[in-house]
N, C-alpha and C positions, 0 to 999 in steps of 0.2 A: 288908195287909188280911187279916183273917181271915174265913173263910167259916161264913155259919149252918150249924147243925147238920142241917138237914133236906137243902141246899147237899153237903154231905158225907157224907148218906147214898146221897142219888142218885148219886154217884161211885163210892161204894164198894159199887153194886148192879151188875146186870146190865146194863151199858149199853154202847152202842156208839157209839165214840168216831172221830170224825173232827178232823182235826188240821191248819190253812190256816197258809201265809205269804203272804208277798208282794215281788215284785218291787222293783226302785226305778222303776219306771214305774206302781206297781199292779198286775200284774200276778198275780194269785194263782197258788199252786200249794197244794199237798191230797195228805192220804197217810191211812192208819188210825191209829189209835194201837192197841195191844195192853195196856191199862191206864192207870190212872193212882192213881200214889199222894199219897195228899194228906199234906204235911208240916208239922207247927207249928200244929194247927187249919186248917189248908188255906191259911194264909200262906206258902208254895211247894206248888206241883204237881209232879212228874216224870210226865211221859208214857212209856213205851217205845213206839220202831217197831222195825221193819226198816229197818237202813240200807240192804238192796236196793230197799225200795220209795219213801223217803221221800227219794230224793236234792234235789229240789227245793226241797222245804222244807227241808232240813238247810242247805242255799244259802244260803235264803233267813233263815232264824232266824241262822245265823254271819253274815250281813251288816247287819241291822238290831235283829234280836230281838226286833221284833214278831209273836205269834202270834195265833189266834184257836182256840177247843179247842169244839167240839161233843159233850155227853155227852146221849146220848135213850136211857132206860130200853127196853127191847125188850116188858117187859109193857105200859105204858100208853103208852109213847110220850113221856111227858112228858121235854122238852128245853133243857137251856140253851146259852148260849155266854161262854166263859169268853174274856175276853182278856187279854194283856200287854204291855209291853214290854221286858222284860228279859229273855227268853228266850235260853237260852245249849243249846249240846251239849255234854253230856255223857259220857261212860262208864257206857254200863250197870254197876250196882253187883250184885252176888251177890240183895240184896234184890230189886234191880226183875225180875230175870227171874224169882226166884220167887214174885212177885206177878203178873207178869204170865202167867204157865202157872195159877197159881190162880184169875185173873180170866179168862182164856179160857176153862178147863175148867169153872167156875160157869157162862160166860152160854151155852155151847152144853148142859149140862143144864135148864137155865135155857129154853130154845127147844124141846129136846125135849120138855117137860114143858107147854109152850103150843101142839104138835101138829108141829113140824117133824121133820123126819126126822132121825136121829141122824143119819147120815153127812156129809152136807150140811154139818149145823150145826159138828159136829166140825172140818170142812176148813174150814170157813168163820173159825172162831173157835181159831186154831194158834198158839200162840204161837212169836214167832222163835226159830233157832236163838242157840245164845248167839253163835257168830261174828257175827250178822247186827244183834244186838239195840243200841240207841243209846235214849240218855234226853235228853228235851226238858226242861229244869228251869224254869219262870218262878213269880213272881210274882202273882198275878189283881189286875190292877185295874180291869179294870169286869166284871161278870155280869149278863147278859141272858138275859130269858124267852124260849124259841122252841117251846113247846108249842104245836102249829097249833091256831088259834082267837085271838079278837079280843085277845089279849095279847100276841102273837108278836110279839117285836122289842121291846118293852117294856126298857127298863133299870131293872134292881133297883139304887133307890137303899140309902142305907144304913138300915140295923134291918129291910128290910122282907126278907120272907120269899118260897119258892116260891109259898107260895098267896097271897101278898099280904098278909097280916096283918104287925106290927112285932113288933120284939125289941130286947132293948136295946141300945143304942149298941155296947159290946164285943162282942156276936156277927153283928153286922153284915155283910153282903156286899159 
């Protein structure tokens, strides 16, 4: 599946990215992501974490490969949720980590620039050491709206777009 183009700009904005698995009882687990690079038209994703912080999910993704990836712009909020199942770990590659220092140092100027305090924002938005760093690689096969308001949870079928309008069959979500 490849992802509409407005689908892929939102990812390649200022957004903060939260990253779920799950158990074999269901049981979720949740970590950050420190970007995400959209590959082939956004027909694979790569996530970076911290493998210090994501051990649960890195668990959980090497056991089943279902993930579920939350990207919410920090200017407007608007949010979706990406899932797969074919999620594998990876090796951070040369690229992702210096994607992901690019995408951390964008969204904490990005915050400062919407009134937050640099410092904060900075600590807040660091990206891993290279020791630390690990890439999630899946798939997207379904995308869902989660921009809070009466669409939340909404599944984007295919051609239709963030704001809902269609596109053709090939750029579909």
């Amino acid at each position: 599946m490849s992802l509409d183009p407005a689908i892929l700009a939102l990812l390649a904005g200022p957004v903060a990215i939260c990253i779920a698995g799950r158990d074999q009882d269901l049981r979720p687990s949740l970590c950050y992501a420190y970007g995400c690079r959209a590959m082939d038209s956004g027909a694979m994703l790569r996530l970076i974490l911290s493998r210090s912080e994501a051990g649960p999910v890195l668990r959980d993704i090497a056991a089943n490969g279902h993930v579920a990836a939350v990207f919410s712009d920090v200017r407007s909020f608007r949010t979706l949720q990406i899932k797969g199942i074919d999620a594998r770990v990876e090796v951070s590659d040369p690229a992702d980590r210096t994607y992901s220092q690019a995408h951390c140092h964008n969204i904490a100027e990005e915050l400062v620039t919407l009134g937050y305090a640099p410092g904060p924002a900075q600590r807040f938005f660091t990206a891993p050491e290279e020791s630390d760093c690990i890439t999630i690689a899946f798939s997207p096969a379904e995308v869902f709206q989660q921009t809070p308001g009466p669409n939340a949870g909404a599944r984007l079928r295919r051609g239709e777009t963030l704001a809902g309008s269609k596109t053709t069959p090939d750029a579909a979500s």
